[in-house]
Backbone as ProteinMPNN parsed JSONL, in Angstrom:
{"seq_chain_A": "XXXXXXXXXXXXXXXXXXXXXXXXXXXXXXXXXXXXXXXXXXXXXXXXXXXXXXXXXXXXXXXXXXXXXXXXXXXXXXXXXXXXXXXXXXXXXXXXXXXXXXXXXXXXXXXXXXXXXXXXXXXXXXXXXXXXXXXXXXXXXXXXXXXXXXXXXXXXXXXXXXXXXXXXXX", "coords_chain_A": {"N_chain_A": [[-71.511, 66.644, 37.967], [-69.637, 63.619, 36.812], [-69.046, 61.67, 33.641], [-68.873, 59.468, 34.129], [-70.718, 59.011, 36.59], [-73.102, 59.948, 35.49], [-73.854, 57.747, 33.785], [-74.267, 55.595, 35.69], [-76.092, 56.592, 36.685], [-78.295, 56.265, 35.162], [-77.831, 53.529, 34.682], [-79.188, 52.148, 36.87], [-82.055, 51.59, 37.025], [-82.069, 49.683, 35.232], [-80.833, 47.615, 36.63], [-82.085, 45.462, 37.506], [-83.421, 45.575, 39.965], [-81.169, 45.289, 41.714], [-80.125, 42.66, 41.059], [-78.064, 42.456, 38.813], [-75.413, 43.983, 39.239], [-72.784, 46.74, 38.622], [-70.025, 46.846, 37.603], [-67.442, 47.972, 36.27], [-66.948, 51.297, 34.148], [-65.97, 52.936, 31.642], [-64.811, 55.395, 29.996], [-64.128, 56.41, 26.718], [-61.752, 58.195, 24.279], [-62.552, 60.913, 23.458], [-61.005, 62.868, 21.733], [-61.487, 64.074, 19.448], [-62.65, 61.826, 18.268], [-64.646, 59.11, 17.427], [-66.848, 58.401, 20.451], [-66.337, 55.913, 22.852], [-67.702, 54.136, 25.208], [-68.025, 52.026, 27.419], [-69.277, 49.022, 29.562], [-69.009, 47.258, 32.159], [-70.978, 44.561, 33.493], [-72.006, 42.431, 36.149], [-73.399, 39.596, 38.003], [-74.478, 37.705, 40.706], [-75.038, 35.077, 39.701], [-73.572, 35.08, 37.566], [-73.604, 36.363, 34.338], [-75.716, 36.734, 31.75], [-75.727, 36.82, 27.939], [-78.105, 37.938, 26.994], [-78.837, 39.563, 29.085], [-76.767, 41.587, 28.983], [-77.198, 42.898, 26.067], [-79.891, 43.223, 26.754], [-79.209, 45.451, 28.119], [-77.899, 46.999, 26.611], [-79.734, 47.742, 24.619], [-81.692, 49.4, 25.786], [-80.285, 51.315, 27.709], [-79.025, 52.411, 25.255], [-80.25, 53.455, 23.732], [-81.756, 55.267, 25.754], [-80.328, 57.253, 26.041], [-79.204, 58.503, 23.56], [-81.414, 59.427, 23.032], [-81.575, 61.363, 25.015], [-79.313, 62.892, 23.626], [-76.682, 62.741, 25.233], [-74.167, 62.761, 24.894], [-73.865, 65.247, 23.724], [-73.475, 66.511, 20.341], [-71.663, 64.59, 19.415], [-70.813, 61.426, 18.726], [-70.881, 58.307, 19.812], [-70.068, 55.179, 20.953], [-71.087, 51.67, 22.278], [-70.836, 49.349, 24.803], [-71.459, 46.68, 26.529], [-70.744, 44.403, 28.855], [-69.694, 41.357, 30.256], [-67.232, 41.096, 33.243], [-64.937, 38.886, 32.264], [-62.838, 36.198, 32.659], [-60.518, 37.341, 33.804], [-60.565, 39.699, 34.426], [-59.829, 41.347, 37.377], [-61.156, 40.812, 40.179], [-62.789, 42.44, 42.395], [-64.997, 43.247, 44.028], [-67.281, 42.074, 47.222], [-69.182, 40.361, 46.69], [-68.252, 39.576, 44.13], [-66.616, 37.816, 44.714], [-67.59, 36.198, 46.551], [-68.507, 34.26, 44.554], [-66.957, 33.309, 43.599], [-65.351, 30.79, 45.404], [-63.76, 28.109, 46.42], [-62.288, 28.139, 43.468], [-58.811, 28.708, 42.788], [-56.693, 31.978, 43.442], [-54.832, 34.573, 42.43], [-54.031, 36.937, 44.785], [-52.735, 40.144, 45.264], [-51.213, 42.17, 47.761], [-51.998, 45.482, 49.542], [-49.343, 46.141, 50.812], [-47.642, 45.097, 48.719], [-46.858, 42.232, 48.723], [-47.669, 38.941, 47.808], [-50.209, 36.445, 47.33], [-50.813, 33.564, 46.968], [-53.205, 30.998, 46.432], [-56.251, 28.619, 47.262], [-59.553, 29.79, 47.432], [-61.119, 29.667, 50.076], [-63.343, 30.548, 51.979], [-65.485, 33.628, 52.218], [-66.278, 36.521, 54.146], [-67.915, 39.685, 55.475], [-66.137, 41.383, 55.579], [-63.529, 40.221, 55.18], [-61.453, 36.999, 53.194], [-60.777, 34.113, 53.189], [-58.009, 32.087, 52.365], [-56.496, 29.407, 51.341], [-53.079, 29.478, 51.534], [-50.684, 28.313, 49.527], [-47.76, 26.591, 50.064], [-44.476, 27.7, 49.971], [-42.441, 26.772, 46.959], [-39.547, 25.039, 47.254], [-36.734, 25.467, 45.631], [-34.855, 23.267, 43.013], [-32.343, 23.52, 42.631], [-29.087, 22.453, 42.186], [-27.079, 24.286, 43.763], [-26.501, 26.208, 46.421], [-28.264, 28.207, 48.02], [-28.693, 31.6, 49.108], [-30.223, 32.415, 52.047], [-32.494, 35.027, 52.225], [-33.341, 37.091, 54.521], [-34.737, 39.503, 55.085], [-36.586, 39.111, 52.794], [-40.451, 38.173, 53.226], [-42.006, 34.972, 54.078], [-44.85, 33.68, 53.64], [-46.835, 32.275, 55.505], [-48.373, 28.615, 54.903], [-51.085, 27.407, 54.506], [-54.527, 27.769, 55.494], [-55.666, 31.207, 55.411], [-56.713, 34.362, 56.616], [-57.476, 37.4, 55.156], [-58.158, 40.339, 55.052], [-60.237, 42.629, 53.361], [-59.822, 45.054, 53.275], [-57.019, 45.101, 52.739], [-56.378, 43.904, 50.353], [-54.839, 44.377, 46.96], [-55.482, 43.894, 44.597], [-57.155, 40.957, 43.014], [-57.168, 38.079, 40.623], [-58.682, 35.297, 39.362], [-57.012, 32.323, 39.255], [-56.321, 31.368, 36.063], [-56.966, 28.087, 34.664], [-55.464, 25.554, 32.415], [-55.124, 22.454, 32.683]], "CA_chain_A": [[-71.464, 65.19, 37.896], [-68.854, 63.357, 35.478], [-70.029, 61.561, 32.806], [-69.313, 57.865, 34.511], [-71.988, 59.29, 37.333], [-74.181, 60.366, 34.99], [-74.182, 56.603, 33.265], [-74.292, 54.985, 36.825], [-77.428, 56.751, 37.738], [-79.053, 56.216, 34.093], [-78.015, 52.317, 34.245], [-80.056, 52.035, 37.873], [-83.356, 51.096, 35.989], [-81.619, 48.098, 34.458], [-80.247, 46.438, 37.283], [-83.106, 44.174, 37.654], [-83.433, 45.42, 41.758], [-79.92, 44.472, 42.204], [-79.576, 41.465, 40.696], [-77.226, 42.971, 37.885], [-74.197, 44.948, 39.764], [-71.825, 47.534, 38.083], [-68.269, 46.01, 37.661], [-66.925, 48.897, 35.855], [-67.486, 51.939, 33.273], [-64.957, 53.958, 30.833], [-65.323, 56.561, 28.709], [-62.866, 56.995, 26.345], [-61.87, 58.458, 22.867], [-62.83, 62.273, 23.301], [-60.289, 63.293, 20.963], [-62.097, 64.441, 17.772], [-63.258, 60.636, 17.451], [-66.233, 58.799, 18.098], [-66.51, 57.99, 21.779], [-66.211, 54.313, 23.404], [-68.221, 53.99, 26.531], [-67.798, 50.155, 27.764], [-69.723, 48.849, 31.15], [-69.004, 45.764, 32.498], [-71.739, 44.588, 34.468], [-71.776, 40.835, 36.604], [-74.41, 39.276, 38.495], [-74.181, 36.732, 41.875], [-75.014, 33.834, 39.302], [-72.92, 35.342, 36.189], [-74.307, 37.457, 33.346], [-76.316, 36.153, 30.801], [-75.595, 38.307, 27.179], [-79.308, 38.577, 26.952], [-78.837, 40.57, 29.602], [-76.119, 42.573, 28.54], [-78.229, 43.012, 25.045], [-80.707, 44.471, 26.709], [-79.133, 46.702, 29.245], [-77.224, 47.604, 25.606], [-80.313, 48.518, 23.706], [-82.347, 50.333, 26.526], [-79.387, 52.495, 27.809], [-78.416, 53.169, 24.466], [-81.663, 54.132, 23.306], [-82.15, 56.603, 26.412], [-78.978, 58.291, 26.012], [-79.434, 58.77, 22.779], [-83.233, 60.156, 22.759], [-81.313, 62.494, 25.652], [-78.553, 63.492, 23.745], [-75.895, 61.98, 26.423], [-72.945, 63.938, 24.5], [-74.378, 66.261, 22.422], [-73.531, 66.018, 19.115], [-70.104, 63.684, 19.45], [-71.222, 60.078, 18.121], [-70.647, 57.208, 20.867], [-70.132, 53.062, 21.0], [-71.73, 51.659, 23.825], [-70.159, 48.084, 24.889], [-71.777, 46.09, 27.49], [-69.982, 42.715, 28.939], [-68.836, 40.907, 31.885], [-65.9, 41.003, 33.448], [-63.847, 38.389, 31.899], [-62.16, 36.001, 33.574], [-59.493, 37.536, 33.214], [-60.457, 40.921, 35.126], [-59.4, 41.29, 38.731], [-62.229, 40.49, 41.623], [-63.259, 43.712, 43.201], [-66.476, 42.992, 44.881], [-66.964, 40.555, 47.694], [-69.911, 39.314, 45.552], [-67.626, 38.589, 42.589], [-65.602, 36.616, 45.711], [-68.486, 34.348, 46.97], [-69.052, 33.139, 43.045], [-65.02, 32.309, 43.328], [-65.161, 30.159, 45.919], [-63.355, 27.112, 45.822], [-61.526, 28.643, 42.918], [-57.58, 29.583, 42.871], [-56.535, 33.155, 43.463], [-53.679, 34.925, 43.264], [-54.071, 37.755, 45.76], [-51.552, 41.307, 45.35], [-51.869, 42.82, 48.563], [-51.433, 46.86, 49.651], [-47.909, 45.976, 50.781], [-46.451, 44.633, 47.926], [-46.694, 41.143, 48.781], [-48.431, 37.782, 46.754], [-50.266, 35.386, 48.34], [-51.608, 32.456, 46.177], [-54.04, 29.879, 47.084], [-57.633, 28.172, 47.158], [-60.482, 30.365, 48.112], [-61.733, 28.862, 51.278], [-64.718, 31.355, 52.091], [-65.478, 35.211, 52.211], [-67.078, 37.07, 54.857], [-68.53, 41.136, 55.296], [-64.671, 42.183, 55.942], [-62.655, 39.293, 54.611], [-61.725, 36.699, 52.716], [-59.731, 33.179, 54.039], [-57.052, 32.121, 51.152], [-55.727, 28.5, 51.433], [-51.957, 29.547, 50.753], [-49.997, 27.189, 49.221], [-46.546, 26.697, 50.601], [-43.697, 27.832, 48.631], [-41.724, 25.569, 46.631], [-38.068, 25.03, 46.951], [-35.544, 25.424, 44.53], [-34.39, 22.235, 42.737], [-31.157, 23.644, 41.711], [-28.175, 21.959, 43.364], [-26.467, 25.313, 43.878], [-26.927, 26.819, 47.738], [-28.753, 29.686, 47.723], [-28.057, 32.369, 50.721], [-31.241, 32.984, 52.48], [-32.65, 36.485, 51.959], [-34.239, 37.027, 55.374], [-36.073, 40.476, 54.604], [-38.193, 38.907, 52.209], [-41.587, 37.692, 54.028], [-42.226, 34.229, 53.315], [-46.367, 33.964, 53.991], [-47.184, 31.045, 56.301], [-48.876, 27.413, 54.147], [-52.616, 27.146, 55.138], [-55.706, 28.875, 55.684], [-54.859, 32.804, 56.075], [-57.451, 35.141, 56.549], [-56.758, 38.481, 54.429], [-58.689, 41.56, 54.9], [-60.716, 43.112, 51.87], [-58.967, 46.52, 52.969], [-55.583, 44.96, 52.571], [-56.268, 43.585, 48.619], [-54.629, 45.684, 45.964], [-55.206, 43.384, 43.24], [-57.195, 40.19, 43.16], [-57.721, 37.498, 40.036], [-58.598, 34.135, 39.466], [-55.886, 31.961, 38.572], [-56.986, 30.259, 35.0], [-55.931, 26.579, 34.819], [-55.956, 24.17, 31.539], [-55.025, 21.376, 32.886]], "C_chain_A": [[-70.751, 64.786, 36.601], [-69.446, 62.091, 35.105], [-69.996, 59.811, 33.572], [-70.551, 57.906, 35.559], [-72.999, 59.243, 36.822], [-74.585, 58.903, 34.664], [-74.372, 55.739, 34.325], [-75.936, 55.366, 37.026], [-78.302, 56.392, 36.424], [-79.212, 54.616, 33.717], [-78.846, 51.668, 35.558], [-81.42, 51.442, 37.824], [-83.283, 49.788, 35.288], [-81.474, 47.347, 35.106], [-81.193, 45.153, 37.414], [-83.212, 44.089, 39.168], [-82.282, 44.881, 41.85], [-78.986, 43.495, 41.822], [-78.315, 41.362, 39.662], [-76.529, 44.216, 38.855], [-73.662, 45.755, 38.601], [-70.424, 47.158, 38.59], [-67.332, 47.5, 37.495], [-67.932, 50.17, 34.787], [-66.499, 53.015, 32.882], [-65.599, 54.385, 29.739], [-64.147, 56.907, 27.947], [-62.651, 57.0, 24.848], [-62.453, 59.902, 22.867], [-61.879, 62.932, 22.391], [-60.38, 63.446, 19.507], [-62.783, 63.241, 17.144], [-64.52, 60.765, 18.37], [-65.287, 58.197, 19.824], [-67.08, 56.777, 22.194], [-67.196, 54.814, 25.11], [-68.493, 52.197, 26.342], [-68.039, 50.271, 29.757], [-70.193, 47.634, 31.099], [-70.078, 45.659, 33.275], [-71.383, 42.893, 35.042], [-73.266, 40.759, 37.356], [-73.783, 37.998, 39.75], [-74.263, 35.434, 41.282], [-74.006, 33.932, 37.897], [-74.125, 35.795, 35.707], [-74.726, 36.235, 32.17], [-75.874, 37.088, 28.946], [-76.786, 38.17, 26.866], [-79.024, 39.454, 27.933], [-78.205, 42.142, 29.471], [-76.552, 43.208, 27.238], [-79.186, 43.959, 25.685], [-80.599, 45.484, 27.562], [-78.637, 47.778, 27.703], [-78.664, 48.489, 24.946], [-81.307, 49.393, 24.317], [-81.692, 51.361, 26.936], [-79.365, 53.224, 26.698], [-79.455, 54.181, 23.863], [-82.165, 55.585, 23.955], [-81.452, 57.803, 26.12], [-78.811, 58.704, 24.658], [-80.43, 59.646, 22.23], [-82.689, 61.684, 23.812], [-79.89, 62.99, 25.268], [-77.215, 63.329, 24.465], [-74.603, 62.986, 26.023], [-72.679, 64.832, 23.53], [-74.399, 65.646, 21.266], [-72.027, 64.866, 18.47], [-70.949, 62.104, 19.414], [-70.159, 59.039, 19.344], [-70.907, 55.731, 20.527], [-70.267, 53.622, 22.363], [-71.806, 49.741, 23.544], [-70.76, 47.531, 26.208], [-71.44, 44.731, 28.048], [-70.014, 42.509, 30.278], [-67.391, 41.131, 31.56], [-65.027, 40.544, 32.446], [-63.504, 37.414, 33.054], [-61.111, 36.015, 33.796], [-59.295, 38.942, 34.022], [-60.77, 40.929, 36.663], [-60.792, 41.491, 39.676], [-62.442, 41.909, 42.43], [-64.45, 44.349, 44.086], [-66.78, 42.138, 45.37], [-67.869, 39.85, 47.143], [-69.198, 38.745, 44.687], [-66.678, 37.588, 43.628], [-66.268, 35.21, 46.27], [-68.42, 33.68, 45.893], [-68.055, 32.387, 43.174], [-64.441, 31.487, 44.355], [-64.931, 28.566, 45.878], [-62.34, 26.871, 44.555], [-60.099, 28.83, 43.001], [-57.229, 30.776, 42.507], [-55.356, 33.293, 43.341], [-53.913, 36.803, 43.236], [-52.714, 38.855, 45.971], [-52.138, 41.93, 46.622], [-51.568, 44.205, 48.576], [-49.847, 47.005, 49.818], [-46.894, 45.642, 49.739], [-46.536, 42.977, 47.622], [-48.099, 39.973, 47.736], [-48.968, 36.936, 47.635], [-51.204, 34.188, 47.256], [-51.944, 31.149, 46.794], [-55.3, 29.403, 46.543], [-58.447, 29.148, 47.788], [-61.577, 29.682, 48.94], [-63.54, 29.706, 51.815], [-64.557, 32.616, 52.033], [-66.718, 35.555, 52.814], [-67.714, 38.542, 54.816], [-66.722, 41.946, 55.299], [-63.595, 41.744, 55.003], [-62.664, 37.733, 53.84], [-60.852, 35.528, 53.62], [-59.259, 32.032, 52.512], [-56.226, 30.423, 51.83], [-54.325, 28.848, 50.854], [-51.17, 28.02, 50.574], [-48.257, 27.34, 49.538], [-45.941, 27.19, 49.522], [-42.421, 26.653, 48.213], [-40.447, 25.576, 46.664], [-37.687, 24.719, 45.288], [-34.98, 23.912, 44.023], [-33.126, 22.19, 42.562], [-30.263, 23.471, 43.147], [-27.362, 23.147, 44.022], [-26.923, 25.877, 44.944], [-27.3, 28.282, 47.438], [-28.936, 30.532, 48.965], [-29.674, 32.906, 50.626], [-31.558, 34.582, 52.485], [-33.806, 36.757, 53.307], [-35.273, 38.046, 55.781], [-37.224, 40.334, 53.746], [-39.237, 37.952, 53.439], [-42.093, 36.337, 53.436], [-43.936, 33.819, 53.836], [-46.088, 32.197, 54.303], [-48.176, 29.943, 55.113], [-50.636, 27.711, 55.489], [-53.459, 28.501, 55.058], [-55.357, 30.306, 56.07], [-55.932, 33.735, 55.377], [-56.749, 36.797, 56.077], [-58.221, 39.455, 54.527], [-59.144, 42.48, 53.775], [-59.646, 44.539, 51.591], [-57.512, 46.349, 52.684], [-55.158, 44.297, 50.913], [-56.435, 44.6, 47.545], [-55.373, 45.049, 44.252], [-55.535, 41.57, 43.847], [-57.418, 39.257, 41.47], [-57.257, 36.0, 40.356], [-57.4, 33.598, 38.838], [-56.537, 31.113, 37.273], [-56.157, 28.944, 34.857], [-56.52, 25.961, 33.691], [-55.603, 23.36, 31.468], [-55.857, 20.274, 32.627]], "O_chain_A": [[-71.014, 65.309, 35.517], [-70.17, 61.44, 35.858], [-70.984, 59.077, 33.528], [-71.375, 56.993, 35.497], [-73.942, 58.647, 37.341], [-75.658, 58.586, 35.176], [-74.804, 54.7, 33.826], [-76.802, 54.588, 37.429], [-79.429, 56.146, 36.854], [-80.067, 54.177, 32.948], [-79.237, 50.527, 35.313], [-81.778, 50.756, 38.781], [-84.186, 49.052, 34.894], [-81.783, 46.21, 34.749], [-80.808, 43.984, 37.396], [-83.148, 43.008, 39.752], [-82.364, 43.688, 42.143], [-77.778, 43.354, 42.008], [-77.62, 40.346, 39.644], [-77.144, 45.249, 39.119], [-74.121, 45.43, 37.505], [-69.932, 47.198, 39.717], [-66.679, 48.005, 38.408], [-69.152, 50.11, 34.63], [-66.207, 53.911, 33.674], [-66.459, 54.014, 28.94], [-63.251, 57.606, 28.42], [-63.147, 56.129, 24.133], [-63.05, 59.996, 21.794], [-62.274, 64.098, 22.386], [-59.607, 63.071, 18.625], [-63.335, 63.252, 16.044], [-65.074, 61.495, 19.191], [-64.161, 57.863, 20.193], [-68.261, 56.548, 21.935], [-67.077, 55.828, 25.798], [-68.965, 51.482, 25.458], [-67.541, 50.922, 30.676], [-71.11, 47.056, 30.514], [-70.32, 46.69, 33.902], [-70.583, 42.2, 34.413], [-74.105, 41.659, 37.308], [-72.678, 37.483, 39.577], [-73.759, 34.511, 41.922], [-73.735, 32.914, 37.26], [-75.249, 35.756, 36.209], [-74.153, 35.184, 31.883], [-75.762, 38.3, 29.132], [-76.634, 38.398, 25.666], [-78.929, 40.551, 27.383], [-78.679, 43.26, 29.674], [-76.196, 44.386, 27.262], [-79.341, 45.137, 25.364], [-81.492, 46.289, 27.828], [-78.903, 48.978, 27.634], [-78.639, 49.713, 24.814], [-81.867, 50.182, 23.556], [-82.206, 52.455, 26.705], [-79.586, 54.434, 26.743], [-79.373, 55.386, 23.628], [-82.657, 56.564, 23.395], [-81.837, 58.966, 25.992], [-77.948, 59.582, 24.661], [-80.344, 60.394, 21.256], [-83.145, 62.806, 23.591], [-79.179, 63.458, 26.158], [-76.471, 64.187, 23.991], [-74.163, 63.842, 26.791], [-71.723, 65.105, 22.804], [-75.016, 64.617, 20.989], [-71.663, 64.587, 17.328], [-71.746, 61.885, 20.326], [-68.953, 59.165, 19.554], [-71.87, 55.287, 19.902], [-70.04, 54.601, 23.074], [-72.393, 49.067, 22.698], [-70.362, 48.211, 27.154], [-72.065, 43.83, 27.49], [-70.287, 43.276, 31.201], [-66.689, 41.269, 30.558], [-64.38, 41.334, 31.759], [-63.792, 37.682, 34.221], [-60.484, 34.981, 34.022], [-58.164, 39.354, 34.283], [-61.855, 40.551, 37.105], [-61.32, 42.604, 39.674], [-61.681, 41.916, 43.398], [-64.687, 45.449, 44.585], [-66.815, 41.106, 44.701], [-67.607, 38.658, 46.987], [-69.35, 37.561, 44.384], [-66.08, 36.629, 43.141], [-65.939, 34.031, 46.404], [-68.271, 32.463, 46.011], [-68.015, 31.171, 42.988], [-63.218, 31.349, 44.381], [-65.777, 27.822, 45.382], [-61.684, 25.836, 44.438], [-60.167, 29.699, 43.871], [-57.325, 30.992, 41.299], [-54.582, 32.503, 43.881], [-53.955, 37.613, 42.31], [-51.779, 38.529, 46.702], [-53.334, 42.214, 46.673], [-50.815, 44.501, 47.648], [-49.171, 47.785, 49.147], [-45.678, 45.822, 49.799], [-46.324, 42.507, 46.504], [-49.134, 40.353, 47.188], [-48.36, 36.629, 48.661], [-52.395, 34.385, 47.012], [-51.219, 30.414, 47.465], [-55.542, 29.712, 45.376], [-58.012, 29.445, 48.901], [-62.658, 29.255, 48.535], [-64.631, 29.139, 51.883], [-63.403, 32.959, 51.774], [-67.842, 35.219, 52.441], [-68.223, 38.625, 53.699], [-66.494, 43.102, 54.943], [-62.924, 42.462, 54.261], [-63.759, 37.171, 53.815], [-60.284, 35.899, 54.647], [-60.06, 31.387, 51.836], [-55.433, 30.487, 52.77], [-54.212, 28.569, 49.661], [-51.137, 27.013, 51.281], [-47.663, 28.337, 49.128], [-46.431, 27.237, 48.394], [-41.736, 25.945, 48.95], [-40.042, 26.384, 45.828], [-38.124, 24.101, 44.317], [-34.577, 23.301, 45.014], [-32.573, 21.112, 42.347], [-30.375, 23.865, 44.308], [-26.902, 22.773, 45.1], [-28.06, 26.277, 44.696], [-26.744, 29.177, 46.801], [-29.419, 29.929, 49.923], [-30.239, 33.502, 49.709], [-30.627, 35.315, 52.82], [-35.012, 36.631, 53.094], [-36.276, 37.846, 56.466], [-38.304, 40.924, 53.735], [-38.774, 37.222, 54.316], [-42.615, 36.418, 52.325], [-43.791, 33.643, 55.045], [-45.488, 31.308, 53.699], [-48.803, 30.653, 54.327], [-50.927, 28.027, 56.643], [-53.23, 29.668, 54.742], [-54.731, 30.483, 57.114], [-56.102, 33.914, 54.172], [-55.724, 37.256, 56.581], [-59.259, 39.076, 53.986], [-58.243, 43.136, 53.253], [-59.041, 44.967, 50.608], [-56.815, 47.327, 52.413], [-54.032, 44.223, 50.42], [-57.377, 45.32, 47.217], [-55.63, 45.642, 43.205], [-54.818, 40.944, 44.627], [-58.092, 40.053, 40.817], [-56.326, 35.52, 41.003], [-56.784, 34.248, 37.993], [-57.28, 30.174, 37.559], [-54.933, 28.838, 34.93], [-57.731, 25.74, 33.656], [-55.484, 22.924, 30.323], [-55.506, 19.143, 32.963]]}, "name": "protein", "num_of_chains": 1, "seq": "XXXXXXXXXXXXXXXXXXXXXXXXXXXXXXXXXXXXXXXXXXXXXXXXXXXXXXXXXXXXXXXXXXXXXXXXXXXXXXXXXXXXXXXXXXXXXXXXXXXXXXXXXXXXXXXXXXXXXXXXXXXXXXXXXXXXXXXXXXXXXXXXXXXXXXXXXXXXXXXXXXXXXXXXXX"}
């Protein structure tokens, strides 16, 4: 078992029954330094940093009392996401509802929109048309690119390579 397993099954005790997910977890810095371990966690209402506090000082505490990497000295970083780090759980998709996405799919392609709802499979993406060109200059249609249909367009979880929110400060 590698060592993000090992910290998966050791942060299990924290979740609070569920209510606290696992976003992510890296390990990194083995190279004669001290070692970074950072684990995002989220929740269906957002994270509190009391929470992350005390998943910080009970993990760290265990893994520590057990040694976790012998004698190699470790940071231990506990956060949310960000909003800033890409959607990867259809839980983190219900919170973002109503939200603007923009959606990389497996193919290659973009699809940006409103997040209309999200089901056990999929998600349904208000796309927003695309905008013409203002520039007086004719521009020769390129008819291999795919131009994604305006409106509601149901997208498949298995077909998203790459989802985040769009941030707006308007």
């Amino acid at each position: 078992m590698d060592d993000k397993a090992k910290i998966t099954e050791l942060l299990q005790p924290y979740l609070k029954d569920g209510e606290l997910y696992i976003v992510d977890i890296q390990v990194a810095g083995r190279q004669g330094g001290r070692l970074k371990v950072t684990i995002l966690l989220d929740s269906d209402t957002g994270i509190r940093i009391d929470d992350c506090a005390d998943v910080s000082r009970r993990l760290g505490g265990e893994m520590d009392e057990m040694n976790f990497f012998g004698d190699s000295a470790f940071t231990l970083e506990v956060s949310s996401p960000g909003v800033d780090y890409p959607l990867t759980f259809p839980r983190q998709f219900v919170r973002n509802v109503g939200r603007q996405l923009i959606v990389t799919l497996i193919d290659g392609n973009t699809r940006k929109g409103w997040l209309e709802s999200v089901s056990d499979d999929h998600i349904v993406l208000d796309v927003e048309a695309e905008k013409q060109s203002k520039s007086k200059k004719k521009k020769e249609v390129d008819l291999s690119v795919e131009v994604p249909p305006a409106g509601p367009t149901p997208i498949l979880f298995e077909q998203i390579k790459k989802a985040q929110v769009e941030v707006s400060f308007k």
